[in-house]
C-alpha positions as CSV (number, residue, x, y, z in Angstrom):
1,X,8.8,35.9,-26.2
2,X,9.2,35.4,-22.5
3,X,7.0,32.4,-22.5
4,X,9.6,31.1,-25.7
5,X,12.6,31.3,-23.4
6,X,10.8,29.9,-20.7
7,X,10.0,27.0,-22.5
8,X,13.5,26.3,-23.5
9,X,14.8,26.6,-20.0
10,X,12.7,23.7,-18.5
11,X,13.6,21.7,-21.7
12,X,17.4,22.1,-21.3
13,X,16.8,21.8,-17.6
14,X,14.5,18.3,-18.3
15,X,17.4,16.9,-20.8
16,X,20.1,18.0,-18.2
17,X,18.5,16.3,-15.2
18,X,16.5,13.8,-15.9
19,X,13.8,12.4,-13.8
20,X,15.1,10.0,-11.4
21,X,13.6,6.4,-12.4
22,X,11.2,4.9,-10.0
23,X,13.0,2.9,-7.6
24,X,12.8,-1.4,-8.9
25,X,10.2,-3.5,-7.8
26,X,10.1,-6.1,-6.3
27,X,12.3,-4.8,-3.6
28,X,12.2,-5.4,0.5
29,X,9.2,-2.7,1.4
30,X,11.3,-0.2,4.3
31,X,9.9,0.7,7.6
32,X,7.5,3.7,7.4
33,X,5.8,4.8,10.5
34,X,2.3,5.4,10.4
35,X,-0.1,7.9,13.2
36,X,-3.3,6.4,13.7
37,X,-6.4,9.4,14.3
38,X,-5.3,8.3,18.0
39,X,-1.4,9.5,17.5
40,X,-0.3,5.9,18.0
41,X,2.5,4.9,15.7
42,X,2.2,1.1,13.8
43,X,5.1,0.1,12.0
44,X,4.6,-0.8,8.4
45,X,7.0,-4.1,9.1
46,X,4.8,-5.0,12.0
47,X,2.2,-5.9,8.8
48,X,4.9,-8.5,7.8
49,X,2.7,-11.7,7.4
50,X,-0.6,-10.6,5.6
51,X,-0.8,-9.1,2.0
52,X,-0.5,-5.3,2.8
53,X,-2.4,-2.6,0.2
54,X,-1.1,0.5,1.0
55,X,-2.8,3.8,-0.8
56,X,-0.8,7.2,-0.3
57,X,-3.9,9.5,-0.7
58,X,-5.1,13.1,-0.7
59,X,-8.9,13.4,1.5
60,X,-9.7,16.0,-1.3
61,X,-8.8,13.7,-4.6
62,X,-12.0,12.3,-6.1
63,X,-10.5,8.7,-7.8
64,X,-8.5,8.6,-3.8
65,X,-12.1,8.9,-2.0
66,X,-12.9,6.0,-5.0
67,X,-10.1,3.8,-4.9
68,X,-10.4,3.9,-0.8
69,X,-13.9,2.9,-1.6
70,X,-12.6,0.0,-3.8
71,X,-10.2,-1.7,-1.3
72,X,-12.8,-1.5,1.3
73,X,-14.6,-4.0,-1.1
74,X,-11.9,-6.0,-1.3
75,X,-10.9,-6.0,2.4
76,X,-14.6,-7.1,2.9
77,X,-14.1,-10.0,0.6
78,X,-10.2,-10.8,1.2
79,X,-9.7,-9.4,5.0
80,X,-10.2,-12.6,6.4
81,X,-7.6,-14.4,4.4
82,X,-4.4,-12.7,5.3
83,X,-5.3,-9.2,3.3
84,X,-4.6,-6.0,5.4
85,X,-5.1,-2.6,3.8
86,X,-4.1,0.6,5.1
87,X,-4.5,4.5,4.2
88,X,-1.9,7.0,4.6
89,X,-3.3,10.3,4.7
90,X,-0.6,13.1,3.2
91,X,-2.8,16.2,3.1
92,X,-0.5,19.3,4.4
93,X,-1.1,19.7,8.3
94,X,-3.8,17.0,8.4
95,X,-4.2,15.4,12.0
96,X,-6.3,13.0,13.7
97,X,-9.5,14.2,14.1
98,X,-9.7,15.2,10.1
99,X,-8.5,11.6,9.7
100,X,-11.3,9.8,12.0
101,X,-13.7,12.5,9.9
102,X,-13.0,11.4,6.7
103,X,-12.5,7.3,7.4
104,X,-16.2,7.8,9.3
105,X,-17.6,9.8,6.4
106,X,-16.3,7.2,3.8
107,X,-17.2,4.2,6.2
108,X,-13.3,2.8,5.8
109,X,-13.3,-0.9,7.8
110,X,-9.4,-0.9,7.5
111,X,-7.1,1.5,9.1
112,X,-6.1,4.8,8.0
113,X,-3.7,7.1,9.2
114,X,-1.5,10.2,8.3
115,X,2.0,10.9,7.7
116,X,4.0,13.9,5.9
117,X,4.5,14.3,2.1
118,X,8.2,14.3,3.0
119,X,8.2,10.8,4.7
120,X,5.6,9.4,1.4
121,X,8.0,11.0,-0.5
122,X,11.0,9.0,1.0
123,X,9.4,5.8,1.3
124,X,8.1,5.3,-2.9
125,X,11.6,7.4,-3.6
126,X,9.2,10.0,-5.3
127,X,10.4,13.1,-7.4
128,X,9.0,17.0,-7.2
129,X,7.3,16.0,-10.3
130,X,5.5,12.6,-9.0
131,X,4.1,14.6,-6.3
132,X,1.0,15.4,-8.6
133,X,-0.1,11.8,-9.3
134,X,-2.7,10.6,-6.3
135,X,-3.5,8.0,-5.5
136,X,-0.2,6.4,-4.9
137,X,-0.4,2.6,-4.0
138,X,2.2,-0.1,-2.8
139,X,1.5,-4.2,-2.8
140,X,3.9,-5.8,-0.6
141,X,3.4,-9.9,0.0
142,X,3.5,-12.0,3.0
143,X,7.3,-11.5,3.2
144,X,7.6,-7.6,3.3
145,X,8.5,-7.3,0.2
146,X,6.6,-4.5,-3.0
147,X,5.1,-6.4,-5.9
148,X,3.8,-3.4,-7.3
149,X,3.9,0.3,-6.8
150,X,2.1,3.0,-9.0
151,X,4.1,4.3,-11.5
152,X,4.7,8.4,-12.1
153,X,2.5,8.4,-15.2
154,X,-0.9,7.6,-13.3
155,X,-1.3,3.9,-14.9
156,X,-4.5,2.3,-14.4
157,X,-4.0,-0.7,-13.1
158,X,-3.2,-0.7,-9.3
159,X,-6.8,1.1,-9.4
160,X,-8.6,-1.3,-11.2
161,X,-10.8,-3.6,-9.1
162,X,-10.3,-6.5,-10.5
163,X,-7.2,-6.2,-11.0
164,X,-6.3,-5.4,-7.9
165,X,-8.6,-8.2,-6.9
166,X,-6.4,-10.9,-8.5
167,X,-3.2,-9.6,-7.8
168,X,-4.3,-9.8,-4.3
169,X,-5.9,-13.2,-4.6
170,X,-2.5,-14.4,-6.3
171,X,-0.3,-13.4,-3.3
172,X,-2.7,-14.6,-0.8
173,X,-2.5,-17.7,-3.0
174,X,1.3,-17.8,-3.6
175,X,2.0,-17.1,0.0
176,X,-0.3,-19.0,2.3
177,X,0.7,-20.1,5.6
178,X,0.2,-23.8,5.9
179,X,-3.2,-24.7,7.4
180,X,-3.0,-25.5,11.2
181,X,-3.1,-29.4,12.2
182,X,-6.5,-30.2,13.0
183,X,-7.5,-30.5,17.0
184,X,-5.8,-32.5,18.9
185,X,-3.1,-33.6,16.7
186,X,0.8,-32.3,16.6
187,X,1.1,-32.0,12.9
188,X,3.5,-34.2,12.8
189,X,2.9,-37.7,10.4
190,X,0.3,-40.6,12.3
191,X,2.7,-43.7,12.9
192,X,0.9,-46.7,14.0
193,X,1.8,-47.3,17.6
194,X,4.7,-50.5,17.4
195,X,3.1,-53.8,17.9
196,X,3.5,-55.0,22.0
197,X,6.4,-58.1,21.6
């Protein structure tokens, strides 16, 4: 019986508040500050220029320790071409040298770091009840702005390698710098030098 009217409560309570929609995407990515195992702070905007991955992960989740595994594939394959991953670490009272453990034991090339659930929470405008679903994972293109972001219900696709692959190759593709002008040149057109008179 007590289980009956507990049920109801959270029902009226679910149909009274409902769950705050995930916030749009695209959209400009905000700052978000992020320790290294060292305690120095990088600015997410300081990424602005490269194709940034971001996973929000927990060391002791199984598909995070998999999908970390995953992007350093890709980073392998892509880092070269403007691709910069990163890990954000959200375990309660994790700290650096848990960090450096854990990016050593997995063999992560690309950076990882640690912040609080609070400041994750801010940053993908997370509810309570998105809190459960790990990994959480950002895209955001050349120009600082998120192209995709896991959605609440755990969908499959931001942790799918290939297609995570493509969508990475896309923007890399989409947003490429122009190449430099070869040695010795300005970039600027060739115009025949004007004939002596």
């Amino acid at each position: 019986m007590r289980a009956r009217h507990l049920a109801g409560l959270l029902l009226i309570t679910a149909l009274a508040f409902p769950a705050a929609a995930a916030p749009p995407v695209p959209r400009e990515s905000p700052d978000f500050a992020i320790v290294d195992p060292a305690g120095n702070t990088t600015s997410l905007a300081s990424l602005k220029g490269q194709v940034v991955v971001v996973e929000f992960l927990l060391m002791r989740c199984a598909g995070c320790l998999r999908l970390a595994q995953t992007i350093n594939k890709l980073y392998g394959e892509m880092g070269g071409r403007g691709f910069r991953p990163v890990g954000i670490v959200f375990d309660d009272g994790v700290g650096g040298p848990a960090v450096n453990s854990f990016v050593q034991l997995l063999k992560i090339d690309y950076p990882v770091g640690y912040s609080t659930s609070g400041e994750v929470d801010r940053y993908l405008g997370r509810t309570a009840g998105d809190r459960f679903q790990v990994p959480q994972m950002v895209v955001i293109d050349r120009e600082g702005v998120i192209r995709a972001q896991s959605l609440s219900t755990g969908e499959a696709d931001l942790t799918d390698e290939t297609y995570l692959r493509n969508l990475v190759r896309w923007l890399l593709e989409e947003s490429a710098p122009p190449p430099p002008p070869p040695p010795g040149k300005t970039g600027k057109p060739d115009v025949p030098p004007r004939p002596a008179g």
